[in-house]
N, C-alpha and C positions, 0 to 999 in steps of 0.2 A: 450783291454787296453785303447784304445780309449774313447771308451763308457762309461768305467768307471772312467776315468778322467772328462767327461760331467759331467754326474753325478753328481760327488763331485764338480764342479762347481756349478749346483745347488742347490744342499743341502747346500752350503754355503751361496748363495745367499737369497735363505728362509731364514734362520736362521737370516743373519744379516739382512735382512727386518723387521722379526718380533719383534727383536731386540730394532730397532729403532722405531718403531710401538705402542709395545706396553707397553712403557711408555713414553707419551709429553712430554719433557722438557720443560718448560717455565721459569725456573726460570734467563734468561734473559730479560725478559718482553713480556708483551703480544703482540700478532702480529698484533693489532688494532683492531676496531670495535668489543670489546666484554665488554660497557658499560652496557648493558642491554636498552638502550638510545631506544626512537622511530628509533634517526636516523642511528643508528645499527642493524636497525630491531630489535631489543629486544634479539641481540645476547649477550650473559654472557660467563664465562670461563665453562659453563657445556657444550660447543659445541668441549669440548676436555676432560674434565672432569665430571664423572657421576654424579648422584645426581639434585635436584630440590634446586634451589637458594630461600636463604631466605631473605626477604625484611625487612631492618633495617632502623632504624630513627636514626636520629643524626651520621652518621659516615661519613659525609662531613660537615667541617663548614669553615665559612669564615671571615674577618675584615669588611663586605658591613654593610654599617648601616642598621638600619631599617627601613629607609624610605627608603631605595633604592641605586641602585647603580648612579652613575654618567656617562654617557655617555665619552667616554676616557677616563677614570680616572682606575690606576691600584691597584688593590687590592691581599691580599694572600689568597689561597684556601689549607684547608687541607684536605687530608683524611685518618683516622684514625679506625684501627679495633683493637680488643681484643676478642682472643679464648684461652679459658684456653687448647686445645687441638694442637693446633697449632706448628709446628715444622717450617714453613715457612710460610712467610705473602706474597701476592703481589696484587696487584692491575690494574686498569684502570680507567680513571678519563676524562671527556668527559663535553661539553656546548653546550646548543643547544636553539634555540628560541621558540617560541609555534609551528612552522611550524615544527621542527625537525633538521634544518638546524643549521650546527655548526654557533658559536656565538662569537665573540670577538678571543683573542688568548693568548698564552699560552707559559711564560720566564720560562725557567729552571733555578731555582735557585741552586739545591744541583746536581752538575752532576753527584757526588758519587753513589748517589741513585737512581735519577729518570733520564728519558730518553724520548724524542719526539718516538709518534707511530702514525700510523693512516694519515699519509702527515703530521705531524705537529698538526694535529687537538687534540689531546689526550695525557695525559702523563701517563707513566708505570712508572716501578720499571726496578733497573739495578740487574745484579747478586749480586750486593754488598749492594742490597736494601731490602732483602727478610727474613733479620734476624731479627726476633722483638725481643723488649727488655724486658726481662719478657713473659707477655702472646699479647704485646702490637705491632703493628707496625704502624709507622706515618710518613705521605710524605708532602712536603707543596711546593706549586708554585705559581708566581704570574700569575694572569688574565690582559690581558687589554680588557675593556669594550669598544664594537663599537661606533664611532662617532656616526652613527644615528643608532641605534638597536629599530627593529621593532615592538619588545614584551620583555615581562621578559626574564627572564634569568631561563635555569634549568641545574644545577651540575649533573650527573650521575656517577656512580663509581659502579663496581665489585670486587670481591674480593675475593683472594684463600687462606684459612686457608687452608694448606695442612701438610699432615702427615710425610712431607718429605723422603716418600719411593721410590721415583721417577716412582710411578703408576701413574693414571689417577682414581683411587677410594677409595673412604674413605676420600677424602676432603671436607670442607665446604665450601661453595661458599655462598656471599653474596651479596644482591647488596643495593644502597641506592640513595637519590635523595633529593637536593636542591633548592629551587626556591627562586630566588631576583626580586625586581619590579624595575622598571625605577625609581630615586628619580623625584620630581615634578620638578623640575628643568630642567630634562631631555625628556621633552616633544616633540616626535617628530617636527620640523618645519614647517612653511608653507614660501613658498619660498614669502615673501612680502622682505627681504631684498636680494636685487641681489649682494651685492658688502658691504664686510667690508675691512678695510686695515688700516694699517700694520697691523700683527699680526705676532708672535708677536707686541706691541704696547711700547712703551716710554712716549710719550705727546699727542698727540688727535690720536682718532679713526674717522675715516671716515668712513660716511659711507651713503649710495646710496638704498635707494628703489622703487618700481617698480613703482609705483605713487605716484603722493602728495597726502595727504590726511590726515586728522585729525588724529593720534596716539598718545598713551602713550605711552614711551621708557622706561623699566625697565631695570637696572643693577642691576644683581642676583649676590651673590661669591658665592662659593664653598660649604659653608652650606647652600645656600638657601635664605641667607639674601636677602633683599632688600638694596643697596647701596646709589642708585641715582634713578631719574624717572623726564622724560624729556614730557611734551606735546610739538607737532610740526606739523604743514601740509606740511614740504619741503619734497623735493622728496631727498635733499642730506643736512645731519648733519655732523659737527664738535662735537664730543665726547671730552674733557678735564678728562684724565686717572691720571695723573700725583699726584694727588690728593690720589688715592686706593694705597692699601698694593699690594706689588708681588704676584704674584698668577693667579689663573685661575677663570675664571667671564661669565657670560653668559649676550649675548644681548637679553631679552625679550620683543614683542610685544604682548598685549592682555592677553589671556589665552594658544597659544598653539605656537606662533611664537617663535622661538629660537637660536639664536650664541652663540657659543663658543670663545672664546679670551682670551690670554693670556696678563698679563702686569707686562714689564719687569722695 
């Protein structure tokens, strides 16, 4: 009697293994690193789900201009698929630099739907995310772009049209990929200015470099304009701000010197 109460301890144990086995559930969101991204290894949702991923154009886009994005400056990333097949949409959404390394970060805006994965690095879909509308589903979140970011920018995104049978086969899996440049504005630095303040800013910016020496001082805003442009050999300037619209402006030296500053 023994023996055959093991048993059927057993047999139940299989069973509900295979149970849970064999079919994934994702439809709470993916459990990270399955962009398809370098810095995922090139993992997709086929690492749960059968089938070979097909690589689409246009199903990430964004508000970045053309020239580029701006260093701190936040912008909205979507990403969008359409399978006339499709019983369930979900995703994975990931940034990364040329090196592979994640890039900037990542506000949830719609909590309904999307959801942080991956430490924070990547956003999914919630269970309340995976219903598209027609043949359609569309997630949108905002980016902030790093202070100093070392290379462009590239969007990666996967993507489960699934059959909604709750298997692991018969889905389409997609993936797709974005890239933004640095705008010119955004030119990494060379550290000639040691010291700006306040910044925020009101009435004069101060500001302190590493030696005197013959420079042009450009004041850049936000589209790139040229505002102001100062020659100087002190080693320390008085900026007069009070004059500029609100907003965000950059200190340029040369061709590749750069601050950022805000004036309130």
């Amino acid at each position: 009697m023994k023996n055959l109460y093991v048993l059927a301890l057993v047999a139940i144990s299989v069973v509900t293994y295979f149970s849970l086995t064999s079919g994934i559930d994702r439809s709470s969101g993916s459990p990270g690193g399955k962009t398809g991204s370098p810095g995922d290894n090139g993992s997709t949702c086929t690492q749960c789900h059968s089938g070979t991923p097909s690589e689409m154009d246009d199903l990430i886009s964004s508000d970045i201009p053309n020239n580029g994005f701006i260093p701190g400056e936040t912008y909205t990333i979507t990403a969008e698929l359409t399978d006339d097949e499709a019983a369930l949409i979900g995703f994975e959404l990931t940034a990364e630099d040329a090196q592979g390394d994640k890039m900037g970060s990542f506000t949830i805006t719609n909590s309904d739907e999307t959801q942080y994965t991956n430490n924070e690095d990547a956003v999914t879909h919630t269970n309340d995310g995976i219903q598209p509308s027609g043949n359609t589903n569309s997630w949108s979140v905002e980016w902030t772009a790093p202070e100093e970011p070392d290379s462009e920018v590239t969007f990666y995104a996967a993507f489960n049209a699934a059959n909604g049978d709750g298997g692991t086969s018969g889905d389409n899996i997609y993936t797709s990929q974005m890239t933004a440049d640095i705008n010119s504005v955004g030119i990494a630095e060379k550290e000639s200015v040691v010291k700006m303040y306040p910044n925020p800013v009101k009435s004069v910016l101060k500001v302190t470099f590493r030696s005197p020496e013959l420079r042009t001082i450009q004041i850049v805003n936000a589209q790139g304009a040229i505002v102001k442009s100062i020659k100087t050999e002190a080693k320390e300037m008085n900026i007069p701000v009070s004059e500029f619209n609100k907003g965000v402006y950059f200190l340029k030296e040369g061709e590749s010197s750069l601050k950022r500053f805000i004036v309130l």
